[in-house]
PDB file of N, CA, C, O and CB in Angstrom:
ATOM      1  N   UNK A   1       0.828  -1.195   0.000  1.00  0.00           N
ATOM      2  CA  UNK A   1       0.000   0.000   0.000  1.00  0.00           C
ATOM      3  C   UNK A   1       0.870   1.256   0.000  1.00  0.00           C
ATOM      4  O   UNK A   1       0.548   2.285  -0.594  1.00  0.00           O
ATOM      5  CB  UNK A   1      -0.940   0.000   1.212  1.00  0.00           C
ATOM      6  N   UNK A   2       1.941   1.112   0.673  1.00  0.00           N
ATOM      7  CA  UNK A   2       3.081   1.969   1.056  1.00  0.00           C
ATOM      8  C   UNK A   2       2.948   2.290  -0.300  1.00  0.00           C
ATOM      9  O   UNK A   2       1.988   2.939  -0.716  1.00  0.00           O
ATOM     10  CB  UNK A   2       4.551   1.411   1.726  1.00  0.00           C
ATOM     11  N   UNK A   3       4.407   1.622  -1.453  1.00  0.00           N
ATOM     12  CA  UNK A   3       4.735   1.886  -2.942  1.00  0.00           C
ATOM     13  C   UNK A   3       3.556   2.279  -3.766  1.00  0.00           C
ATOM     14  O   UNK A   3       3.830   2.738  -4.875  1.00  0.00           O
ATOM     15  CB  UNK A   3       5.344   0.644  -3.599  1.00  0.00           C
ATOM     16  N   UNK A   4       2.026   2.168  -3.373  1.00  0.00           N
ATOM     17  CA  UNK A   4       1.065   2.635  -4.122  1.00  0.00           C
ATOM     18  C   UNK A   4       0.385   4.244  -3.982  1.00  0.00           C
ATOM     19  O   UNK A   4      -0.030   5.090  -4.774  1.00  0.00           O
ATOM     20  CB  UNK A   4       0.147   1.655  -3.908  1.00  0.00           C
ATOM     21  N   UNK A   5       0.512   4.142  -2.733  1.00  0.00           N
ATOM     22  CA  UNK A   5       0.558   5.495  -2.521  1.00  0.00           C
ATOM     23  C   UNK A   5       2.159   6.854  -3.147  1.00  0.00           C
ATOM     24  O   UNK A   5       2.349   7.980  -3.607  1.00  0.00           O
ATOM     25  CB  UNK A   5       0.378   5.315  -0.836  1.00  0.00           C
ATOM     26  N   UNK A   6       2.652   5.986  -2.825  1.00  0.00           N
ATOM     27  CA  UNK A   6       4.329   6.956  -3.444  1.00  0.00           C
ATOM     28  C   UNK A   6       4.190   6.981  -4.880  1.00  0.00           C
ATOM     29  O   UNK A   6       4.526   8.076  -5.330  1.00  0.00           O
ATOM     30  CB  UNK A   6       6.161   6.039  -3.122  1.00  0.00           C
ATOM     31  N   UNK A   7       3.828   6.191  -5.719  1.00  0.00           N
ATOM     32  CA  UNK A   7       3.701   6.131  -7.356  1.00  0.00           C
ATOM     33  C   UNK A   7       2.652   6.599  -7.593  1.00  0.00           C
ATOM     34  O   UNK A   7       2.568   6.919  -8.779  1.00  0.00           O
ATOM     35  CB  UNK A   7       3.741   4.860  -8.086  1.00  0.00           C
ATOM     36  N   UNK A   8       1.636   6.834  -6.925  1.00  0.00           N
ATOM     37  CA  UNK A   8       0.703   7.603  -6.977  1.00  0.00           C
ATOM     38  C   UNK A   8       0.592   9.213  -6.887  1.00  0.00           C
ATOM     39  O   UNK A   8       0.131   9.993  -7.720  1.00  0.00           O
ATOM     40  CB  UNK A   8       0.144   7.117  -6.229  1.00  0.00           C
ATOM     41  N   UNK A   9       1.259   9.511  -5.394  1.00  0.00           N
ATOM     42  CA  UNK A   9       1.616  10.637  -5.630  1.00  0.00           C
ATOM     43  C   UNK A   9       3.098  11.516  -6.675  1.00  0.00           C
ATOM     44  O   UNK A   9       3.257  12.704  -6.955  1.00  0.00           O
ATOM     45  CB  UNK A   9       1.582  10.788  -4.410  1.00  0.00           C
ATOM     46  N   UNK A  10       3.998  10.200  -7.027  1.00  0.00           N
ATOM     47  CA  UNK A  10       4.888  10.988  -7.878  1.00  0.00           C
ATOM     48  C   UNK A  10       3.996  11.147  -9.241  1.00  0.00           C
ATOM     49  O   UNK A  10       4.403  11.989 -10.041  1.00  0.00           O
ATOM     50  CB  UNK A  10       6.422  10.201  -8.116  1.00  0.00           C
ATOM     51  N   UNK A  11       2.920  10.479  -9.546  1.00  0.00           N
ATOM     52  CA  UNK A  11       2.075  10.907 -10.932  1.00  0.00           C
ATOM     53  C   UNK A  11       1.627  11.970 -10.723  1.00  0.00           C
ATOM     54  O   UNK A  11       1.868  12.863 -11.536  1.00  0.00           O
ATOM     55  CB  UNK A  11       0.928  10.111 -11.422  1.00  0.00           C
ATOM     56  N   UNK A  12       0.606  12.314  -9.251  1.00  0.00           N
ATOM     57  CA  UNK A  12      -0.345  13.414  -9.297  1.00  0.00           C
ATOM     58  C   UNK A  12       0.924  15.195  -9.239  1.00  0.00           C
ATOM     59  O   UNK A  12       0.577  16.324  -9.585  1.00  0.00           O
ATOM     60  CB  UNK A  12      -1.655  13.078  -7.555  1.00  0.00           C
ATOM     61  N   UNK A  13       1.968  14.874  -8.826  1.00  0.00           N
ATOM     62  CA  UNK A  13       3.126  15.787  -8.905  1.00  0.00           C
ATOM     63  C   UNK A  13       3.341  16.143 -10.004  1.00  0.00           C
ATOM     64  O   UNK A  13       3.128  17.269 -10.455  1.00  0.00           O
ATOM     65  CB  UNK A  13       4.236  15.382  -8.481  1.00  0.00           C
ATOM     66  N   UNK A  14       3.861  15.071 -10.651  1.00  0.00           N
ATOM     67  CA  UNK A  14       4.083  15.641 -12.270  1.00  0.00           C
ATOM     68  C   UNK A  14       3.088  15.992 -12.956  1.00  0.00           C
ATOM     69  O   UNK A  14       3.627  16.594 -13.884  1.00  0.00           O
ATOM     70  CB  UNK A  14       4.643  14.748 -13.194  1.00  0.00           C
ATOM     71  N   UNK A  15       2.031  16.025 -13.127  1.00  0.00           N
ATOM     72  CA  UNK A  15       0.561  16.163 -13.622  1.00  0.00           C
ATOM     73  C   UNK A  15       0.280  17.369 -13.069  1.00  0.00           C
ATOM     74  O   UNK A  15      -0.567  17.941 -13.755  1.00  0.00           O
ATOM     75  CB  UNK A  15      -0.515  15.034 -13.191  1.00  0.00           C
ATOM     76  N   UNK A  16       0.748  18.247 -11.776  1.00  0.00           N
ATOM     77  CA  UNK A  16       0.963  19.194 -11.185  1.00  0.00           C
ATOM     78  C   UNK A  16       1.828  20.002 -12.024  1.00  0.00           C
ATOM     79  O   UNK A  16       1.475  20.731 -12.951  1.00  0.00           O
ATOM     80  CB  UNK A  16       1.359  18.892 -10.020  1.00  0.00           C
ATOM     81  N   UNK A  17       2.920  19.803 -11.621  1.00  0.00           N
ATOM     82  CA  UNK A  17       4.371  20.623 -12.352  1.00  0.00           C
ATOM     83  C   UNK A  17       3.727  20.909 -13.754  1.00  0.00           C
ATOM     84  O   UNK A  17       3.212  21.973 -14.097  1.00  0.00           O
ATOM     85  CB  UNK A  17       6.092  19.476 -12.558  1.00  0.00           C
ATOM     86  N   UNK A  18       3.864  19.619 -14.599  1.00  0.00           N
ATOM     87  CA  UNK A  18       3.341  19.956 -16.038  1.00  0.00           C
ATOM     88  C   UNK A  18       2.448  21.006 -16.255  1.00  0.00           C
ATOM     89  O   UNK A  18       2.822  21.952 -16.948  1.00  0.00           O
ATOM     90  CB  UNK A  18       2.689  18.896 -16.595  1.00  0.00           C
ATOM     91  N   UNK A  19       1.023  20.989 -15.643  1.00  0.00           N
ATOM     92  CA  UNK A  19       0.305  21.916 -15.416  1.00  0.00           C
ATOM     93  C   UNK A  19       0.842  22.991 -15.301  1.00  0.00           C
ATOM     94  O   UNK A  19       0.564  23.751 -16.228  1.00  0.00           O
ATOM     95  CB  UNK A  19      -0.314  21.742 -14.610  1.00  0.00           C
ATOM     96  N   UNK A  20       1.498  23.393 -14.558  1.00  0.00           N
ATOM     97  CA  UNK A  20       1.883  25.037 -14.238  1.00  0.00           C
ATOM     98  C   UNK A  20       3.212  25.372 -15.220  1.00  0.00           C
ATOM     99  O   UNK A  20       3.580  26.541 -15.333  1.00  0.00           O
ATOM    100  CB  UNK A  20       2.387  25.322 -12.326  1.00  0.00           C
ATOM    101  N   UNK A  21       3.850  24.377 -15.865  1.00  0.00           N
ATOM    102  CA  UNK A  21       5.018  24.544 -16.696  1.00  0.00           C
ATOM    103  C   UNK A  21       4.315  24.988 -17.828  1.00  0.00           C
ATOM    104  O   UNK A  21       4.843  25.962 -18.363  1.00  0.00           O
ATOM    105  CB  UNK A  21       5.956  23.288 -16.926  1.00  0.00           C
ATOM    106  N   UNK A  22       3.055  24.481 -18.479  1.00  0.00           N
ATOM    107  CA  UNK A  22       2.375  24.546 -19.611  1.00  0.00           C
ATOM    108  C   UNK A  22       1.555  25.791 -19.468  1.00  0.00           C
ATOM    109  O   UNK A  22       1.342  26.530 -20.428  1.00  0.00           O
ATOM    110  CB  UNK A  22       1.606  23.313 -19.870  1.00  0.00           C
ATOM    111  N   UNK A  23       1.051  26.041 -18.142  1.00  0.00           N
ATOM    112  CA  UNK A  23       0.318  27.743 -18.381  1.00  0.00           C
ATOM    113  C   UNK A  23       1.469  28.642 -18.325  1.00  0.00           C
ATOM    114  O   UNK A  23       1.263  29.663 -18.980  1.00  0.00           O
ATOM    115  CB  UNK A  23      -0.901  28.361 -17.021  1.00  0.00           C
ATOM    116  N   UNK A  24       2.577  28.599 -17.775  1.00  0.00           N
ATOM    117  CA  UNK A  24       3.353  29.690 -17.682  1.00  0.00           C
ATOM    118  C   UNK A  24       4.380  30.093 -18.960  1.00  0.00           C
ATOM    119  O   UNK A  24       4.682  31.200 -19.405  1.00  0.00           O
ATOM    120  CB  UNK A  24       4.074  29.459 -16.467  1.00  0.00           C
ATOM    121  N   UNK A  25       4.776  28.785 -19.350  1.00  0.00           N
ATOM    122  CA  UNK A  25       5.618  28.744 -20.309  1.00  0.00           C
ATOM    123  C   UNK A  25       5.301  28.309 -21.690  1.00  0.00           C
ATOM    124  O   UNK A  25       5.691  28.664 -22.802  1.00  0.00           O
ATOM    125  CB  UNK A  25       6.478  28.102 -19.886  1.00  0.00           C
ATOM    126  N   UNK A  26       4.631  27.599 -21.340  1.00  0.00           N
ATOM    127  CA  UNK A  26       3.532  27.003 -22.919  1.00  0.00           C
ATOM    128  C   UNK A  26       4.501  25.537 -23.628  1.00  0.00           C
ATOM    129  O   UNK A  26       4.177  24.865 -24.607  1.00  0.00           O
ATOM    130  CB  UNK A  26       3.486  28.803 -24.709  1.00  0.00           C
ATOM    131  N   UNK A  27       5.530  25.400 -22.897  1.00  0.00           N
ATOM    132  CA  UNK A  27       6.181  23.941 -22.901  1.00  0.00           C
ATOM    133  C   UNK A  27       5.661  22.750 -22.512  1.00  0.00           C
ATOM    134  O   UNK A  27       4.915  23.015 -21.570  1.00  0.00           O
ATOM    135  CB  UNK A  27       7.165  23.904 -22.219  1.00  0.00           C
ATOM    136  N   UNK A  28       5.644  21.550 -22.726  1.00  0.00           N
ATOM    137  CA  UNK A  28       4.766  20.517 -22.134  1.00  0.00           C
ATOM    138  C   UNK A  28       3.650  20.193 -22.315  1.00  0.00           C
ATOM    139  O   UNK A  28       2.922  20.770 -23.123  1.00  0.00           O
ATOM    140  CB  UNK A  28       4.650  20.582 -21.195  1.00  0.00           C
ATOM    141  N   UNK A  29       3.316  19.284 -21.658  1.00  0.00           N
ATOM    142  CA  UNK A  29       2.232  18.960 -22.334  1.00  0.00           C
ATOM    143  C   UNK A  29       0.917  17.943 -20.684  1.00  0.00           C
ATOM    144  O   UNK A  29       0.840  18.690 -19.708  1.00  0.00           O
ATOM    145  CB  UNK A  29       3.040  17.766 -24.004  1.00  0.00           C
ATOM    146  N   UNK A  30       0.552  17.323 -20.595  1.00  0.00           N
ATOM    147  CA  UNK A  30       0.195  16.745 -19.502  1.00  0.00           C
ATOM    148  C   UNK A  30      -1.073  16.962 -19.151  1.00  0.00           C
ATOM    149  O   UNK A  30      -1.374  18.146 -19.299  1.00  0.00           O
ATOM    150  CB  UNK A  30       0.933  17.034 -18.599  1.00  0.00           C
ATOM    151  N   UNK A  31      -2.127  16.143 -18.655  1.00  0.00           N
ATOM    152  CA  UNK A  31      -3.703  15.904 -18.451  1.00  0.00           C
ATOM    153  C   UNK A  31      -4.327  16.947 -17.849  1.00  0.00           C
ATOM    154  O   UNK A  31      -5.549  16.811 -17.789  1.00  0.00           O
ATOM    155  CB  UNK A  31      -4.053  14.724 -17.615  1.00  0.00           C
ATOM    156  N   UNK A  32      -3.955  17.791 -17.455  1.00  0.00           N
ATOM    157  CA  UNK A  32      -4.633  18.992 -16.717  1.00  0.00           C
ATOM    158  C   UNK A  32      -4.854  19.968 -18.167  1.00  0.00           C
ATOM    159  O   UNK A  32      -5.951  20.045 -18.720  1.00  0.00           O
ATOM    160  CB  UNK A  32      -3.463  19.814 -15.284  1.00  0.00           C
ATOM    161  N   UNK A  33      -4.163  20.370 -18.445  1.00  0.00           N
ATOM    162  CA  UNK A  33      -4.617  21.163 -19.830  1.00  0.00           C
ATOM    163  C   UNK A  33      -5.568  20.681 -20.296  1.00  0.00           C
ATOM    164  O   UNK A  33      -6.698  21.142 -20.133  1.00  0.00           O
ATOM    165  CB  UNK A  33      -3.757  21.230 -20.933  1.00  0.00           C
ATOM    166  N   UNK A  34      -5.278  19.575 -21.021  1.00  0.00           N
ATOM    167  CA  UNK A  34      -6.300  18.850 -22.151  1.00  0.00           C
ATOM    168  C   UNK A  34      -7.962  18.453 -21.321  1.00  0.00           C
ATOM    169  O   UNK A  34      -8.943  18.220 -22.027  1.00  0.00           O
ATOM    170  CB  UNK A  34      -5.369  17.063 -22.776  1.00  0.00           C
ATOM    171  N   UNK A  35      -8.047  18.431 -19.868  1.00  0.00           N
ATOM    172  CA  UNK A  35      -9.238  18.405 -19.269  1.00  0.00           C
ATOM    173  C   UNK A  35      -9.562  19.308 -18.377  1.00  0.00           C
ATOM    174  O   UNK A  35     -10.597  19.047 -17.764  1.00  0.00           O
ATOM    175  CB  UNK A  35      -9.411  17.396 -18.779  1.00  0.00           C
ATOM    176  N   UNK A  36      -8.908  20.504 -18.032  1.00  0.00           N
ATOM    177  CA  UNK A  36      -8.980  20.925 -17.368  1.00  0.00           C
ATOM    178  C   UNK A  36      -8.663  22.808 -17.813  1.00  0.00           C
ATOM    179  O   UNK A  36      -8.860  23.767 -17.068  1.00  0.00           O
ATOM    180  CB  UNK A  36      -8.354  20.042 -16.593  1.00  0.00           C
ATOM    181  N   UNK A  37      -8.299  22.823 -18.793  1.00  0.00           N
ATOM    182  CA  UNK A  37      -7.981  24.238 -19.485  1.00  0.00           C
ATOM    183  C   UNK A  37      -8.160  25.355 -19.118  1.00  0.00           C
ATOM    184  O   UNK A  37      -7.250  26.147 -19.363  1.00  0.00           O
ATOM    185  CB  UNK A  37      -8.456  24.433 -20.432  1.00  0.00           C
ATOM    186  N   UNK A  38      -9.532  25.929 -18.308  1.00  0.00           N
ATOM    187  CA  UNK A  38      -9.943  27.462 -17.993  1.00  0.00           C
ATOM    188  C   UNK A  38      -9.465  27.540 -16.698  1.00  0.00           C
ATOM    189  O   UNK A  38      -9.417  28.685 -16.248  1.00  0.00           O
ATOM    190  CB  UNK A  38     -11.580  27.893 -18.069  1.00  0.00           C
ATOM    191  N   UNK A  39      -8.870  26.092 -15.518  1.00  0.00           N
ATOM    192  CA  UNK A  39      -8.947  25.869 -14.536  1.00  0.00           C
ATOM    193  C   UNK A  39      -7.306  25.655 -14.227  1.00  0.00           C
ATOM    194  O   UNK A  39      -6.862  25.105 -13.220  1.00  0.00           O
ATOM    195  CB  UNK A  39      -9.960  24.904 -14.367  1.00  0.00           C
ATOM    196  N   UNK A  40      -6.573  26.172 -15.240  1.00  0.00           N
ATOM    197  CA  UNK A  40      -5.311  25.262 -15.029  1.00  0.00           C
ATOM    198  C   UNK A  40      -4.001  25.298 -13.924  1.00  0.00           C
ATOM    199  O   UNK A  40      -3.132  24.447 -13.732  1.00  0.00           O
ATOM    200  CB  UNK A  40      -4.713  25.378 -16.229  1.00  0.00           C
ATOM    201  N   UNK A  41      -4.184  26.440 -13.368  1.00  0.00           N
ATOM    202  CA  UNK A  41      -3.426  27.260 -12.128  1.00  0.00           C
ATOM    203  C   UNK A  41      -3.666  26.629 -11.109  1.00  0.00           C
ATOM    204  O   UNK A  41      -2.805  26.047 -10.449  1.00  0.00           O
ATOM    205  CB  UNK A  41      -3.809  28.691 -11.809  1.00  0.00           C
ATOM    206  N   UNK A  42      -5.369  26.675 -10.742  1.00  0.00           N
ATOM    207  CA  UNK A  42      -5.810  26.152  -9.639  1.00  0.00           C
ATOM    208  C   UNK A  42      -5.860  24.704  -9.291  1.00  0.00           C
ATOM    209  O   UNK A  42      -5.702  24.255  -8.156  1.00  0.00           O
ATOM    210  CB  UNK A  42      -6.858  26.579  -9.557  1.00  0.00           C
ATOM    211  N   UNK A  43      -6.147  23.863 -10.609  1.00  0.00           N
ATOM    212  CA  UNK A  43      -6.246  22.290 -10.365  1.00  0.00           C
ATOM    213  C   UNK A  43      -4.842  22.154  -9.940  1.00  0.00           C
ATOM    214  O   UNK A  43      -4.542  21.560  -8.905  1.00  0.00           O
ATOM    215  CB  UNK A  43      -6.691  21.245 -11.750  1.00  0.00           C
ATOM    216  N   UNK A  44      -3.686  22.881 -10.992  1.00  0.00           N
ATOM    217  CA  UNK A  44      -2.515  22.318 -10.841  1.00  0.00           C
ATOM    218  C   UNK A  44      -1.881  22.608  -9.327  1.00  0.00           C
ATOM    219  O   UNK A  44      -1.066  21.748  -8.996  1.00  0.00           O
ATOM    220  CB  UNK A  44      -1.670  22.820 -11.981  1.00  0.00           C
ATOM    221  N   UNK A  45      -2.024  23.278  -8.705  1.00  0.00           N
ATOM    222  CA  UNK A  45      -2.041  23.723  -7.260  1.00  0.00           C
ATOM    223  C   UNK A  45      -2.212  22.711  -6.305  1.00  0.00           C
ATOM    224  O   UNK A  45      -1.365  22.091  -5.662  1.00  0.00           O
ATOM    225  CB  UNK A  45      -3.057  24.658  -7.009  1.00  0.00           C
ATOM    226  N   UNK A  46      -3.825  22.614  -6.312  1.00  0.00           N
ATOM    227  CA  UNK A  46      -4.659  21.405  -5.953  1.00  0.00           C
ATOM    228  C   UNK A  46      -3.714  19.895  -6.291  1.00  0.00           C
ATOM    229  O   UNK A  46      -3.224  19.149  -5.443  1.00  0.00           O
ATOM    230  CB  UNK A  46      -6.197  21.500  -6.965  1.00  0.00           C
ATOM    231  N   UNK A  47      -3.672  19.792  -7.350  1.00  0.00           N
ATOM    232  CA  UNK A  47      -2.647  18.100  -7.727  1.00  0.00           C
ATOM    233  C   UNK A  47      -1.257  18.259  -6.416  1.00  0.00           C
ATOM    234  O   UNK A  47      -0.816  17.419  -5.631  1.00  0.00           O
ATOM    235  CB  UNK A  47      -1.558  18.142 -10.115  1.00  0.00           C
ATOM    236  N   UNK A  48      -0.864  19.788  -6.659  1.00  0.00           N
ATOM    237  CA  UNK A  48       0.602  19.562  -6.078  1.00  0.00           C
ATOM    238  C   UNK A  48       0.103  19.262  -4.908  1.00  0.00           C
ATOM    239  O   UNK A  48       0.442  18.156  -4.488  1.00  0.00           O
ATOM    240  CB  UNK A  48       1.757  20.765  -6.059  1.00  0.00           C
ATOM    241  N   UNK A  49      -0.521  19.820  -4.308  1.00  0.00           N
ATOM    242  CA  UNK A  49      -0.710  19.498  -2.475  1.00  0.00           C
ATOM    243  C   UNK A  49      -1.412  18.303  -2.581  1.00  0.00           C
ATOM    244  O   UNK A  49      -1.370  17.661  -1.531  1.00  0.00           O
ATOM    245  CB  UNK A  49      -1.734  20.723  -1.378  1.00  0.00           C
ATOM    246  N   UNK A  50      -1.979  17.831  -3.385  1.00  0.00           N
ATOM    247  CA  UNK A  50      -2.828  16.336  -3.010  1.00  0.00           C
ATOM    248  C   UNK A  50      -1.685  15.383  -3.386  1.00  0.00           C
ATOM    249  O   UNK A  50      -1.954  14.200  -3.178  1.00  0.00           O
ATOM    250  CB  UNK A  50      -4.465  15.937  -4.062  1.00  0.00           C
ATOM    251  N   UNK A  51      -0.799  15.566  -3.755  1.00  0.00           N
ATOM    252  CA  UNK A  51       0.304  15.331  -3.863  1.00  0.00           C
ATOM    253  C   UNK A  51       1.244  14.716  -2.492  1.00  0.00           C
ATOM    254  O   UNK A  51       1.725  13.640  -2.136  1.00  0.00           O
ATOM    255  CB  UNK A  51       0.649  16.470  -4.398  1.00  0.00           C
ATOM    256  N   UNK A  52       1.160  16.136  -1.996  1.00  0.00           N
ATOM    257  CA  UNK A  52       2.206  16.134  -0.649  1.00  0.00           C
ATOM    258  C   UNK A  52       1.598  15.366   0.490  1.00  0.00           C
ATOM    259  O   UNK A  52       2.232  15.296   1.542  1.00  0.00           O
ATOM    260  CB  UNK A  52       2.527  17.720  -0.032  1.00  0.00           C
ATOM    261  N   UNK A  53       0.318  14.729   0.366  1.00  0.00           N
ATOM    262  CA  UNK A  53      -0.672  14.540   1.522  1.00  0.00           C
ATOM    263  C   UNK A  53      -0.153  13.313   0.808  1.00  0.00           C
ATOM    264  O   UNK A  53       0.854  12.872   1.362  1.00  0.00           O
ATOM    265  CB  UNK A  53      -2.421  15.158   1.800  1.00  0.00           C
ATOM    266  N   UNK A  54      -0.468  12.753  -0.062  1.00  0.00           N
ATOM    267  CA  UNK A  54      -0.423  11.104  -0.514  1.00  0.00           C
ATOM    268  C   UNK A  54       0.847  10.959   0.186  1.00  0.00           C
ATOM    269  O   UNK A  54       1.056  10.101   1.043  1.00  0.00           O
ATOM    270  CB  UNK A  54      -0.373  10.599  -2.366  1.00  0.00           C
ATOM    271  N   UNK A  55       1.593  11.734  -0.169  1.00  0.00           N
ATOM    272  CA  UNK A  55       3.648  11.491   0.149  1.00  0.00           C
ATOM    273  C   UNK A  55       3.337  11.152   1.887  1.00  0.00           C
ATOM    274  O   UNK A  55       3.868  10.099   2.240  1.00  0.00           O
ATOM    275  CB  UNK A  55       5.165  13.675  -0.158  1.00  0.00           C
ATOM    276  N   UNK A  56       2.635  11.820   2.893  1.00  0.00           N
ATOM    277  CA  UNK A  56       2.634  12.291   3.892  1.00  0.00           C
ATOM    278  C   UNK A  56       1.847  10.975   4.576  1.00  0.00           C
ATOM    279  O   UNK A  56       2.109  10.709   5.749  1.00  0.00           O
ATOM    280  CB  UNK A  56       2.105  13.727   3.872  1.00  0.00           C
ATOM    281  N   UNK A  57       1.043  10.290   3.961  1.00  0.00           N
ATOM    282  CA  UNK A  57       0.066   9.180   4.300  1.00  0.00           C
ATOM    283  C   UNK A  57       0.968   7.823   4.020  1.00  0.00           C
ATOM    284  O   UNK A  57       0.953   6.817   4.728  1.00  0.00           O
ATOM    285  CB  UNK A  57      -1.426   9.264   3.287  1.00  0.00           C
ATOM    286  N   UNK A  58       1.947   8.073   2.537  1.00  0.00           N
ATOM    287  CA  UNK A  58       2.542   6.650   3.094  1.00  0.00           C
ATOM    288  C   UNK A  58       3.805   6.711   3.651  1.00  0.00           C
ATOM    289  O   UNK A  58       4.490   5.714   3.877  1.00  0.00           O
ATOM    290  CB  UNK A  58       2.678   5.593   2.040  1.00  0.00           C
ATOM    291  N   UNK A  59       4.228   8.170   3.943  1.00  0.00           N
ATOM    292  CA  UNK A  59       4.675   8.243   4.975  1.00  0.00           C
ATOM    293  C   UNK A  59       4.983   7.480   6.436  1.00  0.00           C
ATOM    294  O   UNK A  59       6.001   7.026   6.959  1.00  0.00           O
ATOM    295  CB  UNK A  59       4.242   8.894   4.983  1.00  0.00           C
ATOM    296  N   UNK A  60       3.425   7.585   6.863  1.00  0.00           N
ATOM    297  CA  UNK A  60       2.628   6.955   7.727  1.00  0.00           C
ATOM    298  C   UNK A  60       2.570   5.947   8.272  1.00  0.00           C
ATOM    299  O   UNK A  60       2.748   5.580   9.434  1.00  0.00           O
ATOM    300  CB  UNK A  60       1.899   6.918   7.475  1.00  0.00           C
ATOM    301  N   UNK A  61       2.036   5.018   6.436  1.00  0.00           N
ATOM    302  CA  UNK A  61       2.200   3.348   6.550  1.00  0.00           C
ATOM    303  C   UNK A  61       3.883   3.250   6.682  1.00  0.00           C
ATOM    304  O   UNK A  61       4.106   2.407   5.812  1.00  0.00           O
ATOM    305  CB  UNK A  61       1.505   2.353   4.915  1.00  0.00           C
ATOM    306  N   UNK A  62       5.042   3.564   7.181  1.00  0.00           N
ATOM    307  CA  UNK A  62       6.040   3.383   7.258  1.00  0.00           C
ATOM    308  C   UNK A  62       6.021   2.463   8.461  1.00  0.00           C
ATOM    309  O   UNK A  62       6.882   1.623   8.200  1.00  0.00           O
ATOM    310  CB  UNK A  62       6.702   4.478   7.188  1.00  0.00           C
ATOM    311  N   UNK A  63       5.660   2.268   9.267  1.00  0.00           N
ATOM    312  CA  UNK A  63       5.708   2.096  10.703  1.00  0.00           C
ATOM    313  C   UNK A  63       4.524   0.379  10.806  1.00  0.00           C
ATOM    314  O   UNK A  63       4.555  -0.456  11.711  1.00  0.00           O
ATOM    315  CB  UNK A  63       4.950   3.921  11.630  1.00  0.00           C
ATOM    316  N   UNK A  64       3.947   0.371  10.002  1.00  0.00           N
ATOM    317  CA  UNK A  64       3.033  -0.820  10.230  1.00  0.00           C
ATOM    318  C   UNK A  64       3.341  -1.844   9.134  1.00  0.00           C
ATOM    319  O   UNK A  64       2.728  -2.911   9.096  1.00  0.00           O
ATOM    320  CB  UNK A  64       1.451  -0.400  10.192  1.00  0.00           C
TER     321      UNK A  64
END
């Protein structure tokens, strides 16, 4: 559960980054644009911290 949560959150990260690399710079490419377009600052925001919480949860499962 541990490694599923960590590969999980290194996707929702990059899907983050990309996001904000692609509104700022117009480089890249990645699923937040293509579904998410008028919204792309804020989702990508949102991914990064849902991000840091996944990191932070299997964190967690470290111990059990």
């Amino acid at each position: 559960m541990k490694r599923l949560l960590e590969i999980l959150g290194f996707f929702v990260l990059a899907q983050g980054v990309l996001g904000l690399v692609r509104r700022f710079t117009g480089w890249g490419g990645g699923l937040v644009h293509r579904f998410l377009a008028d919204y792309e600052v804020f989702a990508s925001v949102v991914l990064i911290v849902l991000a840091f919480a996944l990191f932070a949860a299997a964190e967690s499962r470290r111990g059990r």
